[in-house]
VEXVONU-951700 format. One line per field, with one value per residue (C-alpha): residue number from 0; residue in one letter; x negated, y, z negated. Coordinates in pm, 1 decimal, always signed. Example, Ala and Ser with C-alpha at 12.3 -4.5 7.8 and 13.67 -1.06 7.14 Angstrom:
BEGIN
n <- 0;1
res <- A;S
px <- -1230.0;-1367.0
py <- -450.0;-106.0
pz <- -780.0;-714.0
This chain:
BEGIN
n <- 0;1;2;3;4;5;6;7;8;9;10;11;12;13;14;15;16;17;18;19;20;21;22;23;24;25;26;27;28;29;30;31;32;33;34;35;36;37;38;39;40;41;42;43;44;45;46;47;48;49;50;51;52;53;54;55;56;57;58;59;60;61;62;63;64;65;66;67;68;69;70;71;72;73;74;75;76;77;78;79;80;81;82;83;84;85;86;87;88;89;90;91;92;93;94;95;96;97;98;99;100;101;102;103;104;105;106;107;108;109;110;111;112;113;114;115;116;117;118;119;120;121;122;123;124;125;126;127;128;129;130;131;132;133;134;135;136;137;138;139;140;141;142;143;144;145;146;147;148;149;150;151;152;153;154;155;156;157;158;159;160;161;162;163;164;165;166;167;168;169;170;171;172;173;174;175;176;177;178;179;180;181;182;183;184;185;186;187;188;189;190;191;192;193;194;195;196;197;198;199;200;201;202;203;204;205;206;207;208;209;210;211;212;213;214;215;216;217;218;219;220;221;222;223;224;225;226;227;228;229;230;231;232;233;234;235;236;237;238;239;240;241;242;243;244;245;246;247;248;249;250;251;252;253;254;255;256;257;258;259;260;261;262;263;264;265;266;267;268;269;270;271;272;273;274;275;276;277;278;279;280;281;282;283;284;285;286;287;288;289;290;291;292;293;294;295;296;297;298;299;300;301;302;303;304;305;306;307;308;309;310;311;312;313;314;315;316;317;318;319;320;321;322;323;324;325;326;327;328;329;330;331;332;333;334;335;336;337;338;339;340;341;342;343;344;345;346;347;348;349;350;351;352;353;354;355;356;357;358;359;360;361;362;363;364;365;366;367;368;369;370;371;372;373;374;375;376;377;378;379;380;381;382;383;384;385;386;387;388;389;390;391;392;393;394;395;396;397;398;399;400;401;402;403;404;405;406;407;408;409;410;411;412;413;414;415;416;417;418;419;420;421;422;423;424;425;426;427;428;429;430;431;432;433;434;435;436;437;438;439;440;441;442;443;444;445;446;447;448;449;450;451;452;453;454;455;456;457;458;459;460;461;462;463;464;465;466;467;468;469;470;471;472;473;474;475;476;477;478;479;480;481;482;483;484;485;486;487;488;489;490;491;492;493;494;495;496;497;498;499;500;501;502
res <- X;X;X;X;X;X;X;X;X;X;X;X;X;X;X;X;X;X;X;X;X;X;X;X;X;X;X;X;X;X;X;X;X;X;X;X;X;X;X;X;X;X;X;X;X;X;X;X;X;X;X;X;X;X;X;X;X;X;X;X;X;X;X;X;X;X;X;X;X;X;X;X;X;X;X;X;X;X;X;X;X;X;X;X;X;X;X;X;X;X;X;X;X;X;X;X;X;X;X;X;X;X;X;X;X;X;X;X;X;X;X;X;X;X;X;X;X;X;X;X;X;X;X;X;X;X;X;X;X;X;X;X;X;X;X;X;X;X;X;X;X;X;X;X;X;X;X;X;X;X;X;X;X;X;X;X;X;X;X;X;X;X;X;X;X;X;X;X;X;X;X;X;X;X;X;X;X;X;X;X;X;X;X;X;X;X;X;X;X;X;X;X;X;X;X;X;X;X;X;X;X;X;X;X;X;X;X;X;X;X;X;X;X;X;X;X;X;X;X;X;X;X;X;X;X;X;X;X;X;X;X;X;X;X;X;X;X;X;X;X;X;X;X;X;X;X;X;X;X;X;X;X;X;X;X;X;X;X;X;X;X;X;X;X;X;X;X;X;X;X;X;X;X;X;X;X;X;X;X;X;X;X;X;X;X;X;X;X;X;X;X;X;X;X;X;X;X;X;X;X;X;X;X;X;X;X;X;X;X;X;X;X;X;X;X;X;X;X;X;X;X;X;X;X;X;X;X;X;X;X;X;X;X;X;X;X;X;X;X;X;X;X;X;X;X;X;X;X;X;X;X;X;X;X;X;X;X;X;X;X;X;X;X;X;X;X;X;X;X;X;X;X;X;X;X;X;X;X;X;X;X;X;X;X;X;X;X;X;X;X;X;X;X;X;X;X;X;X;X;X;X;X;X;X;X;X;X;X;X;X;X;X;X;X;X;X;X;X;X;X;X;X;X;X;X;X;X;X;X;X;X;X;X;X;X;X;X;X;X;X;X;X;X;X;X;X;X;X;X;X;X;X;X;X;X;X;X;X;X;X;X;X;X;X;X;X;X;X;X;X;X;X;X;X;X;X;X;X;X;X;X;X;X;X;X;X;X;X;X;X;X;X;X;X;X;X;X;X;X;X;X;X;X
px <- -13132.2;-12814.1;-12658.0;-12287.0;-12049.2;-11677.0;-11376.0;-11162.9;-10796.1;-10552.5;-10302.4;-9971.5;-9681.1;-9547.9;-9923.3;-9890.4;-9602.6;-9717.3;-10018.5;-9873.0;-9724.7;-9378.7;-9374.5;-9079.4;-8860.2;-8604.7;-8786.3;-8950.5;-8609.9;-8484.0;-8779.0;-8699.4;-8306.4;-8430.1;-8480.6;-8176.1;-8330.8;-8297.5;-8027.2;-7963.6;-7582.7;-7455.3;-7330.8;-7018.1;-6966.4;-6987.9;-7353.5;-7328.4;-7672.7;-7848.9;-8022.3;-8227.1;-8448.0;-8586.5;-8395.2;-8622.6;-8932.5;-8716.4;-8618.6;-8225.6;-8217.8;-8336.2;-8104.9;-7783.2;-7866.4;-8063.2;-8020.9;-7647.1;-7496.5;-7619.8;-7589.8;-7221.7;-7132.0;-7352.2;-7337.5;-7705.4;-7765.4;-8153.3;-8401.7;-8558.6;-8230.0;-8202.5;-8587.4;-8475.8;-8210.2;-8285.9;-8425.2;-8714.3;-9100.7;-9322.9;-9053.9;-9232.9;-9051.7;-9254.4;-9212.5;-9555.9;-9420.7;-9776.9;-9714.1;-9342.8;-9425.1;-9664.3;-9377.4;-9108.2;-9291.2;-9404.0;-9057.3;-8957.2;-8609.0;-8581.5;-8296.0;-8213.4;-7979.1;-7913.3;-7991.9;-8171.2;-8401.5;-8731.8;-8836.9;-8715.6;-8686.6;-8910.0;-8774.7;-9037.9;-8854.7;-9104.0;-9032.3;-9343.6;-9245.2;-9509.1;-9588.6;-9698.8;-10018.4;-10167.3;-10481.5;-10766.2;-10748.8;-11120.6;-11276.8;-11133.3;-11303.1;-11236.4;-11321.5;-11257.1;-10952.6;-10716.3;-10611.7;-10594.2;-10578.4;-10265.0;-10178.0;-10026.7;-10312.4;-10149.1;-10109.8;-10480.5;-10575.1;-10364.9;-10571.9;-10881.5;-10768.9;-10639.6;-10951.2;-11105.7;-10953.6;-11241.8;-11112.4;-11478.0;-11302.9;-11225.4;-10994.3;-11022.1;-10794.9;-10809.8;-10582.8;-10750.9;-10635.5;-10557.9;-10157.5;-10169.7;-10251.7;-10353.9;-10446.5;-10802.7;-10922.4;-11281.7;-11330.0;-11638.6;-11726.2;-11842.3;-12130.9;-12286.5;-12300.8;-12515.1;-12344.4;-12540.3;-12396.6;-12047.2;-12061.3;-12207.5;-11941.8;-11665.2;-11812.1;-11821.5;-11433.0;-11361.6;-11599.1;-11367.3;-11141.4;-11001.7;-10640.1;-10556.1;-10673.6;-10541.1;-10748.1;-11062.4;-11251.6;-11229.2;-11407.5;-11681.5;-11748.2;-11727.2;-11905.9;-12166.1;-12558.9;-12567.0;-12293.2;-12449.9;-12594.3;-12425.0;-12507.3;-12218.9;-12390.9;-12036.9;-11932.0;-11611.5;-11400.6;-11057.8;-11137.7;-11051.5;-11311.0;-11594.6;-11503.4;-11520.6;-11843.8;-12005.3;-11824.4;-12026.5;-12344.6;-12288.3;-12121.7;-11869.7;-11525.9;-11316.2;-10980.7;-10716.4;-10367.7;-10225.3;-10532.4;-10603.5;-10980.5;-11153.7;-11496.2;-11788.6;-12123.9;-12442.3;-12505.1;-12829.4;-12853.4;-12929.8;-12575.1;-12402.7;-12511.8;-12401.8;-12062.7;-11849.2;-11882.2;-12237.5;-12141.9;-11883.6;-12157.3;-12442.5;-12734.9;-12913.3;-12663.5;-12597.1;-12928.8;-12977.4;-12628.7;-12746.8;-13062.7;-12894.1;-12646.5;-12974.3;-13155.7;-12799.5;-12812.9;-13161.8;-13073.2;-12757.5;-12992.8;-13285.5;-13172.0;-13069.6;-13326.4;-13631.6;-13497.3;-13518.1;-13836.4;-13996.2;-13839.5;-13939.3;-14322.8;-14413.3;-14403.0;-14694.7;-14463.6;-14261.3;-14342.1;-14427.1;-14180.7;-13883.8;-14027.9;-13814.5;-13508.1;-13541.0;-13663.2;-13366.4;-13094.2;-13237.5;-13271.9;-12961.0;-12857.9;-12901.8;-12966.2;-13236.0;-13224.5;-13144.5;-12800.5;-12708.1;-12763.5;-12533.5;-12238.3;-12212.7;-12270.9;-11992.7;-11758.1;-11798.2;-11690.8;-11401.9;-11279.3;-11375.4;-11136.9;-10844.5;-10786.6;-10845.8;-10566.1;-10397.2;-10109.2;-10300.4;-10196.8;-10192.3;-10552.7;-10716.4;-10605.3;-10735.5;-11045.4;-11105.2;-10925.6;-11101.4;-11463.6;-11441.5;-11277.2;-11472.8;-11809.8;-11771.4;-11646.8;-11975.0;-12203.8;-12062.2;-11987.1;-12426.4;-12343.7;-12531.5;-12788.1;-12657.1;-12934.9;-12831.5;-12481.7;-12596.1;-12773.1;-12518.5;-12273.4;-12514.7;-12599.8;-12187.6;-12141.6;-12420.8;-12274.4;-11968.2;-12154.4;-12168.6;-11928.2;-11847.8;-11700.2;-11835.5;-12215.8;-12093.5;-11989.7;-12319.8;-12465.7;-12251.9;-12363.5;-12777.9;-12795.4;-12846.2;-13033.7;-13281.2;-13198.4;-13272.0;-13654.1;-13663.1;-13623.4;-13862.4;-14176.4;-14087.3;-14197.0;-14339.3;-13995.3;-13846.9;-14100.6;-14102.7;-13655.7;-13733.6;-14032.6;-13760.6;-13466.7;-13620.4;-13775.6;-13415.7;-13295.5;-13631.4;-13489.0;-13119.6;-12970.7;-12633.0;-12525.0;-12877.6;-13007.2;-13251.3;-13033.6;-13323.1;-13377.9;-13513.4;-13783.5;-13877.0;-13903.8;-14012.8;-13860.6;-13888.2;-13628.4;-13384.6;-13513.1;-13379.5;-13025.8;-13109.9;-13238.6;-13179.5;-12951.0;-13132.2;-12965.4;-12763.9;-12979.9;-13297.8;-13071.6;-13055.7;-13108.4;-12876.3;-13019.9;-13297.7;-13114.0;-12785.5;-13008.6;-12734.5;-12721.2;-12736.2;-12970.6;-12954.7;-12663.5;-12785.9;-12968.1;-13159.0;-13325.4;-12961.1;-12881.4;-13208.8;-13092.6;-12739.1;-12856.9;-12824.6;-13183.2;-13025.9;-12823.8
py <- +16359.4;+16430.6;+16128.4;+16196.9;+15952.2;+15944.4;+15978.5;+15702.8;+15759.6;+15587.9;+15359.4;+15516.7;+15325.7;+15159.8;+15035.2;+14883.5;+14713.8;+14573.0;+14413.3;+14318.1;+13926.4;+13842.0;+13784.2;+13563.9;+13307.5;+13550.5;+13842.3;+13611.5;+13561.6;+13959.9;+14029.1;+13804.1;+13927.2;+14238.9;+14011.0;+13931.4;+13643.3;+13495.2;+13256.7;+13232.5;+13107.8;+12841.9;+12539.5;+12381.0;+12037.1;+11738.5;+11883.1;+12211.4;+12401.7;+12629.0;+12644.8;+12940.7;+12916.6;+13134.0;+13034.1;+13155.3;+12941.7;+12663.0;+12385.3;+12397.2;+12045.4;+11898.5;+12085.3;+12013.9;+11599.6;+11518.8;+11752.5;+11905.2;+11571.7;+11379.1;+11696.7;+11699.2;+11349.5;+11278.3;+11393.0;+11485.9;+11583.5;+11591.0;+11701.8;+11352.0;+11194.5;+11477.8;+11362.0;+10992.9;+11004.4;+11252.5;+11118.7;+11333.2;+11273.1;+11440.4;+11618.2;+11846.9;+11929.1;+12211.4;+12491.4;+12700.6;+13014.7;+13015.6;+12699.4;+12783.8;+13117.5;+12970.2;+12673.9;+12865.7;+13144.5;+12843.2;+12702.1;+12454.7;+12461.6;+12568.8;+12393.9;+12461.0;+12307.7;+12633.7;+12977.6;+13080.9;+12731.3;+12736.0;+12400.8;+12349.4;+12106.2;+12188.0;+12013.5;+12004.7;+12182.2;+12370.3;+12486.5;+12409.6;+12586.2;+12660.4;+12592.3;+12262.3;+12185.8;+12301.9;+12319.7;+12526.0;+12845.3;+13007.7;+12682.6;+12514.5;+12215.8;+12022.0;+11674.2;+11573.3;+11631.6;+11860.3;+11949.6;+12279.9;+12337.5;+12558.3;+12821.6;+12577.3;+12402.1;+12040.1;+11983.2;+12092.5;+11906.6;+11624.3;+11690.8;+11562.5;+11301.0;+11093.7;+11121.8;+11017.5;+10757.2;+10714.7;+10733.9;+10950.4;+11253.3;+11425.3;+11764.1;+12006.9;+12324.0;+12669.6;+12981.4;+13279.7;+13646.7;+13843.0;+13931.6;+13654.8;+13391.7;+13155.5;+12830.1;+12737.2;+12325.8;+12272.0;+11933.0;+11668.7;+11327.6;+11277.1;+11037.6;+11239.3;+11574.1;+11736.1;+11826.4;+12141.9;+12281.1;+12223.1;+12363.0;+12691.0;+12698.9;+12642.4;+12882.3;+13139.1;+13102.9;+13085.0;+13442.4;+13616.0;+13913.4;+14061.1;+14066.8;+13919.0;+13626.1;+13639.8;+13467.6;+13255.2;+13564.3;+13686.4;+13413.9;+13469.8;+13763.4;+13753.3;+13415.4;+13508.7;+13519.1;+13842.5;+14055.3;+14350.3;+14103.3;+14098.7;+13763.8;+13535.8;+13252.0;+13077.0;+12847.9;+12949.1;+12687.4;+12608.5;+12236.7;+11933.3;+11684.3;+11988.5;+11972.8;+11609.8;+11559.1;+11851.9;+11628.1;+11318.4;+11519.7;+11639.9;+11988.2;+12123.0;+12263.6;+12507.9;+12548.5;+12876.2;+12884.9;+13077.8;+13084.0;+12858.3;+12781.1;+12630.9;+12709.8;+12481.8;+12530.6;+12548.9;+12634.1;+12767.9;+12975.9;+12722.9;+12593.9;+12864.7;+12795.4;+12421.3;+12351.0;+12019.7;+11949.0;+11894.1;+11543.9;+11440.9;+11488.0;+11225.3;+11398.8;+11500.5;+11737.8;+11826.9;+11973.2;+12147.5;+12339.8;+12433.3;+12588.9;+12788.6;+12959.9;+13019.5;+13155.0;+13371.5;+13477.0;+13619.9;+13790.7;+13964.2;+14087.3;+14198.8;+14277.9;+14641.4;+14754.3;+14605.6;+14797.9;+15136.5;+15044.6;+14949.8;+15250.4;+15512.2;+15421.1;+15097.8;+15174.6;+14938.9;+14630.3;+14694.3;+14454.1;+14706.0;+14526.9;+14574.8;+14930.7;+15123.4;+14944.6;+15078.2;+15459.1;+15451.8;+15344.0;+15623.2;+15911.0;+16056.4;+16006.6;+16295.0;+16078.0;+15924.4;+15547.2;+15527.5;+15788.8;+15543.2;+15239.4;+15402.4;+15480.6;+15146.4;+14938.4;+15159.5;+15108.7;+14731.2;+14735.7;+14954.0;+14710.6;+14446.5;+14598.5;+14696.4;+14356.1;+14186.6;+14362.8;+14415.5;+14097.2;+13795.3;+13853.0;+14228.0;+14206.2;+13998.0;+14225.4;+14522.2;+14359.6;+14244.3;+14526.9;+14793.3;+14639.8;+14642.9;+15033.8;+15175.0;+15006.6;+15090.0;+15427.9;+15508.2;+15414.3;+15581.3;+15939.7;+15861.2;+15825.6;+15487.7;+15302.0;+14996.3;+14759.7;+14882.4;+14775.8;+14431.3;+14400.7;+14521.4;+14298.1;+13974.2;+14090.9;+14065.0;+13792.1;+13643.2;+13719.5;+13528.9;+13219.1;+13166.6;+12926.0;+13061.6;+13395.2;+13556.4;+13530.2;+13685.0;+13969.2;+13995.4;+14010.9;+14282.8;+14460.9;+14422.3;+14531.1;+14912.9;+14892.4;+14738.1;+15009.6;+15270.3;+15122.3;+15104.6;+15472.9;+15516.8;+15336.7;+15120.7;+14743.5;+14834.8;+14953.7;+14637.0;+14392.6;+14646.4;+14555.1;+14131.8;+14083.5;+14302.2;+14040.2;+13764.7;+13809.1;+13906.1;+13556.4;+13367.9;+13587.3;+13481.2;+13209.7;+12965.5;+12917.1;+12925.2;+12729.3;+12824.4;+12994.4;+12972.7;+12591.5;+12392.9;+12660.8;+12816.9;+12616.8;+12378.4;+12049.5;+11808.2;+11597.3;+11873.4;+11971.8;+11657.7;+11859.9;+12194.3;+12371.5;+12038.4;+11728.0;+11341.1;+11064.9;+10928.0;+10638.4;+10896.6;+11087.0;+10782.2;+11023.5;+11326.7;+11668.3;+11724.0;+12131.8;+11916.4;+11731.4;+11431.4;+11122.2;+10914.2;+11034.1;+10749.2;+10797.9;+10466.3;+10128.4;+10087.7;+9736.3;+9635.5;+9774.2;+9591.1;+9219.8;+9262.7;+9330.7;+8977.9;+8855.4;+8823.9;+9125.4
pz <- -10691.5;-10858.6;-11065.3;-10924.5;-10897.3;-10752.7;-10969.3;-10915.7;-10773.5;-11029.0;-10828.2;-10820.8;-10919.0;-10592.6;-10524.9;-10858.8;-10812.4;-10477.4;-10669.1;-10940.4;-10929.3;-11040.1;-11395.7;-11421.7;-11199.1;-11204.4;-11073.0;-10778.1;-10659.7;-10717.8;-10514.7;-10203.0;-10261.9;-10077.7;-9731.0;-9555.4;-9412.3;-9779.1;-9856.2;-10249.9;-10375.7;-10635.4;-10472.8;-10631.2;-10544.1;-10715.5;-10874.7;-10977.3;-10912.8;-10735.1;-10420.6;-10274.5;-9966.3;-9652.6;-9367.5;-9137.1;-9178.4;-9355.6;-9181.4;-9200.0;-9031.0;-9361.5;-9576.6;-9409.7;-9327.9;-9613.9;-9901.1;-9889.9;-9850.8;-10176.5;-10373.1;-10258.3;-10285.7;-10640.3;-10972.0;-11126.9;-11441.4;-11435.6;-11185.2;-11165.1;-11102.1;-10819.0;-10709.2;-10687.2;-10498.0;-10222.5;-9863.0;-9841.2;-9971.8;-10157.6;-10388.0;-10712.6;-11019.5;-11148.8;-11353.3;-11280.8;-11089.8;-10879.1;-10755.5;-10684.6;-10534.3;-10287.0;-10208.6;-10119.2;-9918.6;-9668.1;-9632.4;-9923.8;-10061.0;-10415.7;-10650.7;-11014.8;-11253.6;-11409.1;-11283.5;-11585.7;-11589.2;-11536.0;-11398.6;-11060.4;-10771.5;-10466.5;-10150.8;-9866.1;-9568.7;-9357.8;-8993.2;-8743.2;-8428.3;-8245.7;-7843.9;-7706.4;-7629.6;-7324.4;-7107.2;-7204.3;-7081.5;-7198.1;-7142.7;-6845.1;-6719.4;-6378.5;-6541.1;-6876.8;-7132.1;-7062.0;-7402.2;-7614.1;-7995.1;-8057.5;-8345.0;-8565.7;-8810.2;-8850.6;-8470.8;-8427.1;-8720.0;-8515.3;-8204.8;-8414.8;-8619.6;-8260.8;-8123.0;-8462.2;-8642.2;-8895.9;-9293.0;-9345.9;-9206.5;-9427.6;-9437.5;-9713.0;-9723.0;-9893.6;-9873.7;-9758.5;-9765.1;-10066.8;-9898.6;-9612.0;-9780.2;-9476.0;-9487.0;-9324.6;-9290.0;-9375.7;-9160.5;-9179.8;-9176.3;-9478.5;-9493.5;-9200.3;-9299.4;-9521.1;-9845.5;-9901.2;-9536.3;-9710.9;-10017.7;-9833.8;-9644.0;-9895.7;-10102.2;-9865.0;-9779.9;-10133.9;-10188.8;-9929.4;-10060.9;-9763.1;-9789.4;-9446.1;-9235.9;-8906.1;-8671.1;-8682.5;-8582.3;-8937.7;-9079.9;-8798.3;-8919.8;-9298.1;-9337.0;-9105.5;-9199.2;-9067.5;-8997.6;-8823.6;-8553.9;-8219.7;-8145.3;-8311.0;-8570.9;-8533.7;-8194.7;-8155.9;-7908.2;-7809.8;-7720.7;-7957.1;-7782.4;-7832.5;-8192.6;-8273.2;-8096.5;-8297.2;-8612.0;-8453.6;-8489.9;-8851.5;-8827.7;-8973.1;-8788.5;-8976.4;-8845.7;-8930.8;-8878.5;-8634.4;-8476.5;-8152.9;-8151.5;-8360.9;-8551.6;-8574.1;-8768.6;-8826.7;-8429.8;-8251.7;-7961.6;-7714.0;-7816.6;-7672.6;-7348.8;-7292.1;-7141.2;-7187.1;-6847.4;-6922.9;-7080.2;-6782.2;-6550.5;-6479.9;-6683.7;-6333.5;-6239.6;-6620.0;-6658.7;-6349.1;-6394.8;-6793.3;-6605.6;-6384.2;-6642.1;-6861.9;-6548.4;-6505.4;-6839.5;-6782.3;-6487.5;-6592.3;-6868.5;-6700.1;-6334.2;-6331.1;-6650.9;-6410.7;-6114.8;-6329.3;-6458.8;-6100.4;-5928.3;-6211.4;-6290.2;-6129.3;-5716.6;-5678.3;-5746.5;-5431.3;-5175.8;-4839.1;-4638.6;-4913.3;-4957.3;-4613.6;-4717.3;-5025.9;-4909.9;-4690.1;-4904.3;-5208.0;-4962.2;-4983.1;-5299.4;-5606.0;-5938.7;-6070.8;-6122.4;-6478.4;-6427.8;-6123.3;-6308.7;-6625.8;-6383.4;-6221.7;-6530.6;-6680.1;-6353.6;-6379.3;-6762.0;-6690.5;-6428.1;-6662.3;-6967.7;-6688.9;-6579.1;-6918.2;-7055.5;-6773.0;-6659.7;-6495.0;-6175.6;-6153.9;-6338.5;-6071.5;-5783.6;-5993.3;-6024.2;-5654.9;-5496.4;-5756.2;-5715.5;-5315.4;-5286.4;-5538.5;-5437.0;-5105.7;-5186.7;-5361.1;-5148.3;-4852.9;-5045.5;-5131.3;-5523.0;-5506.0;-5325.6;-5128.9;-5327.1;-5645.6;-5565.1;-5501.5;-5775.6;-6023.0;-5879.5;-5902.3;-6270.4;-6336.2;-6215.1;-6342.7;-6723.3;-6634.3;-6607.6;-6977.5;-7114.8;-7446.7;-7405.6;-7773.2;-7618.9;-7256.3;-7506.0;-7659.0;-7312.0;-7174.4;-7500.5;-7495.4;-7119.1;-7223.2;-7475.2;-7235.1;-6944.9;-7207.2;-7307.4;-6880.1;-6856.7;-7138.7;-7098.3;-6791.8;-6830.9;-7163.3;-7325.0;-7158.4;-7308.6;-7623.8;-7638.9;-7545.4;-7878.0;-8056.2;-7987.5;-7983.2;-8340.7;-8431.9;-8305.3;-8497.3;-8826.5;-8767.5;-8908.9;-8902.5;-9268.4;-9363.2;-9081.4;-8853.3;-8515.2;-8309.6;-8368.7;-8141.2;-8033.7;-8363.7;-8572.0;-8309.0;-8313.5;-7972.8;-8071.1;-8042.6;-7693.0;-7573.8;-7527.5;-7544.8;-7238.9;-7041.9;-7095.1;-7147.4;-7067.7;-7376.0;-7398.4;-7502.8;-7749.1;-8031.8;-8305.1;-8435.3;-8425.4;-8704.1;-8758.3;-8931.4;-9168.3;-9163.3;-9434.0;-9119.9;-8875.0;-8664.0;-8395.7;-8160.6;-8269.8;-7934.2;-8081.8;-8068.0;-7728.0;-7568.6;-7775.1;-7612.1;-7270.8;-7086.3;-6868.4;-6562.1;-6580.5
C-alpha cells in the first residue's frame, strides 16, 4: 500500500480573516461599520458618550423610553452611575470582548464613556418577533391542547414552564454552531432524571463543530447513536404537553431556536408509534387505535414485497377462488411483478413530493386529482393489474397512519429494500430483510439506551404502554429504560386509604 497522504491547501487570506476573531473593541465595531443596519454615533447631551447598536434585532422601544432619556437629562461620569440609574435589569459592565461580541450580535445596546475605552455598558435590548402560537400542524389532535411550540426558544421554553410550575426544572443553555452560534435549552427535572443521560447529552452538544445550527434536525443527526441508521433515535415533536409528560417520565427535551419542535430523549421504537390522543382517550379505545397504526405500519411495509414474492415463486399460497381474479387482471399486462410494483411505488412518491412542496391547497388537488387519473389511466392502457392498484394504495395510506412524521419517512424508505429480497428469493429474501432490521433495531440505541426497549431487553413493566395503553391506575411506576432517582410516579397505598367505604 502506498503511505500517501494529502497536501494540505493553506487558507488564503480572506478565509483567514473570516476565522480570525476581532482582536480589539475597536476592530469589532470597524467590522459591523460595514452593515448599514448598524447604528454607531456620539451622543451629546447632558452625558457625553457613545452608543452603538444593531437596529435590526435591537429593540428601539427600549432605547428611545428608557435609555435616551436619562442619558439626556443626567450627567454620568462612571459606568456604574450609568448602571444605577437606568430603568432596565440585568445591565453588565464588562470589558471581555467575547462576552461583548456575543451581546451585541443578539441585540444589546452598547455604551462607552469614551470611544477608545474598553469597559463598556451592555443594555439588554433584544427584539423577539416571532409568530404567535398556533395549533399543531404535524400533530393535530381533535381533543386535547391546541397549542404549538414556535421558532422563538423563550416562548417555547414559556410553553413548558406554564404547564410546569415545579422549581426542579431546570433549563440549561449552550451555543451551538461554529458561525451561527444558536442557542439550544437542555431541559429536565432534576431529581427525576438520570444524571448520566444528561451529561451525555450535554457533552454531545458541547462536542459539535459544525458551523451552523439551524433547526433541531441538526442535532438529530449529529448527536445520534448512529448516524447512518434510517430510523431516527430522537422523538422529534411540535407539542408542549408531549414534552412535559416525557419530562414527567425522566427524559430530557432539547429545544433550538428558530426551530419549532422540540427534541426529547432517550426514546425506543415503540415510542414512535403512540399518539397524544392515546392519553385523551379512555385506555379501551387508546389501545385498540395504537394496534391498528402498528398493524398499518406492518402492512405498508410488507404489502406490495409479499405480493412479488407470492406471484414470482410461491403460486401455491393463492387461495383457488382469489386465483381467476388474479389470472384475469395479469393477463394483459407486459411486466413482471417486481417492474410493476417499482413504477407504482415510484408514482405514489412522486405525488407524495408534488403536493408536499407544492401550496396546501393546490397540493391536495394534485394529490387526489393525480392519484385517481393516473391510477385509472394505468390500469386501463394494461400497465398495471387492478389488485396491485389496491394494494399499493392501502400500503400508502397505511404509512400515513404514523403519528410522528420522521418514522413515516423511514417507512417510505425500507419498502424496497424488502421488494428487492421479494424478487430475489421470495419469502426467504423477505424474512432474510425482517432478522436483518430487526437485529439493527436490538443493536440501536437512544443516547446509549437500549432503542428496542421494552422487547429486547425485555422489561414487562414497560409493556404496560408500549404496544397497548393500561389504565393510569396500573402505570404507578416510571419506565425502567429512564433509570429515574424517583421511580415511583403513583403511591397506590395512598390512593386505596383516600378512597371513602361507601364510595
Amino acid at each position: 500500500m502506498w503511505n500517501w497522504k494529502r497536501k494540505e491547501k493553506k487558507p488564503s487570506k480572506k478565509q483567514e480573516q473570516t476565522a480570525k476573531k476581532s482582536d480589539t473593541l475597536s476592530d469589532f465595531i470597524k467590522a459591523l461599520g460595514n452593515s448599514e443596519d448598524f447604528v454607531h454615533y456620539s451622543l451629546s447631551g447632558t452625558t457625553h458618550c457613545t452608543v452603538s447598536y444593531i437596529k435590526t434585532i435591537s429593540d428601539l422601544e427600549t432605547l428611545t423610553r428608557h435609555v435616551l432619556p436619562v442619558l439626556n437629562d443626567i450627567s454620568f461620569y462612571t459606568l456604574e452611575e450609568m448602571q444605577q440609574k437606568i430603568p432596565v435589569e440585568h445591565i453588565l459592565i464588562t470589558d471581555k470582548l467575547d462576552l461583548i461580541q456575543e451581546k451585541v450580535m443578539f441585540g444589546y445596546i452598547l455604551i462607552q464613556l469614551n470611544e477608545k475605552d474598553k469597559e463598556v455598558l451592555l443594555i439588554p435590548a433584544v427584539s423577539l418577533q416571532s409568530r404567535a402560537v398556533s395549533i399543531p400542524e404535524v400533530e393535530f389532535s381533535v381533543v386535547g391542547p391546541k397549542e404549538a411550540f414556535v421558532e422563538t426558544l423563550n416562548t417555547n421554553i414559556n410553553l413548558i414552564r406554564k404547564r410546569m410550575p415545579l422549581p426542579q426544572l431546570t433549563v440549561k443553555e449552550y451555543n451551538v454552531g461554529k458561525i451561527t452560534n444558536t442557542r439550544v435549552a437542555v431541559i429536565y427535572v432534576d431529581g427525576i432524571v438520570d444524571q448520566d443521560n444528561v451529561e451525555t447529552v450535554t457533552q454531545r452538544l458541547k462536542d459539535i463543530e459544525y458551523d451552523q445550527m439551524i433547526d433541531s434536525s441538526f442535532v438529530t443527526q449529529m448527536i445520534a447513536d448512529n448516524s447512518n441508521s434510517p430510523f431516527p433515535q430522537l422523538l422529534d415533536t411540535e407539542r408542549p404537553d408531549r414534552v412535559v409528560s416525557t419530562l414527567v417520565e425522566g427524559k430530557i427535551a432539547i429545544l433550538v431556536d428558530g426551530s419549532p419542535h422540540a427534541l426529547t430523549c432517550p426514546t425506543t421504537v415503540v415510542e414512535f408509534f403512540g399518539a397524544s390522543d392515546d392519553y385523551f382517550l379512555p385506555w379501551h379505545l387508546a389501545s385498540v387505535f395504537r394496534l391498528i397504526r402498528l398493524f398499518a405500519v406492518i402492512f405498508s411495509v410488507l404489502s406490495t414485497p409479499l405480493y412479488v414474492a407470492v406471484l414470482t415463486y410461491h403460486h401455491e399460497m393463492i387461495p383457488a377462488d382469489l386465483m381467476p381474479t388474479i389470472v384475469s387482471s395479469r393477463s394483459d399486462i407486459p411486466f413482471p411483478p417486481i417492474l410493476e410494483v417499482i413504477v407504482l411505488e415510484l408514482a405514489i412518491e412522486l405525488l407524495r413530493e408534488a403536493g408536499a412542496r407544492l401550496p396546501t391547497k393546490i397540493g391536495q388537488t394534485i394529490g387526489i386529482v393525480g392519484g385517481i387519473v393516473i391510477g385509472t389511466a394505468a390500469v386501463d392502457a394494461g400497465l398495471t393489474s387492478n389488485v396491485l392498484l389496491i394494494i399499493v394504495a392501502l400500503g400508502a395510506l397505511a404509512s400515513f397512519t404514523t403519528p410522528v412524521y420522521q418514522i413515516g419517512n423511514t417507512i417510505r424508505l425500507i419498502r424496497f429494500p424488502f421488494l428487492l429480497g421479494a424478487q430475489l428469493w421470495g419469502l426467504i429474501g423477505v424474512s432474510m430483510c425482517m432478522v436483518y432490521f430487526i437485529g439493527h433495531l436490538i443493536k440501536l440505541q437512544s443516547i446509549g439506551r437500549p432503542f428496542f426497549e421494552p422487547l429486547y431487553p425485555m422489561r414487562i413493566n414497560d409493556l404496560k404502554d408500549a404496544f397497548i395503553r393500561m389504565p393510569f391506575n396500573k402505570q404507578t411506576e416510571r419506565p425502567v429504560l429512564m433509570r429515574t432517582e424517583d421511580p415511583k410516579r403513583m403511591n397506590q397505598s395512598r390512593v386505596n386509604a383516600k378512597r371513602d367505604i361507601d364510595e
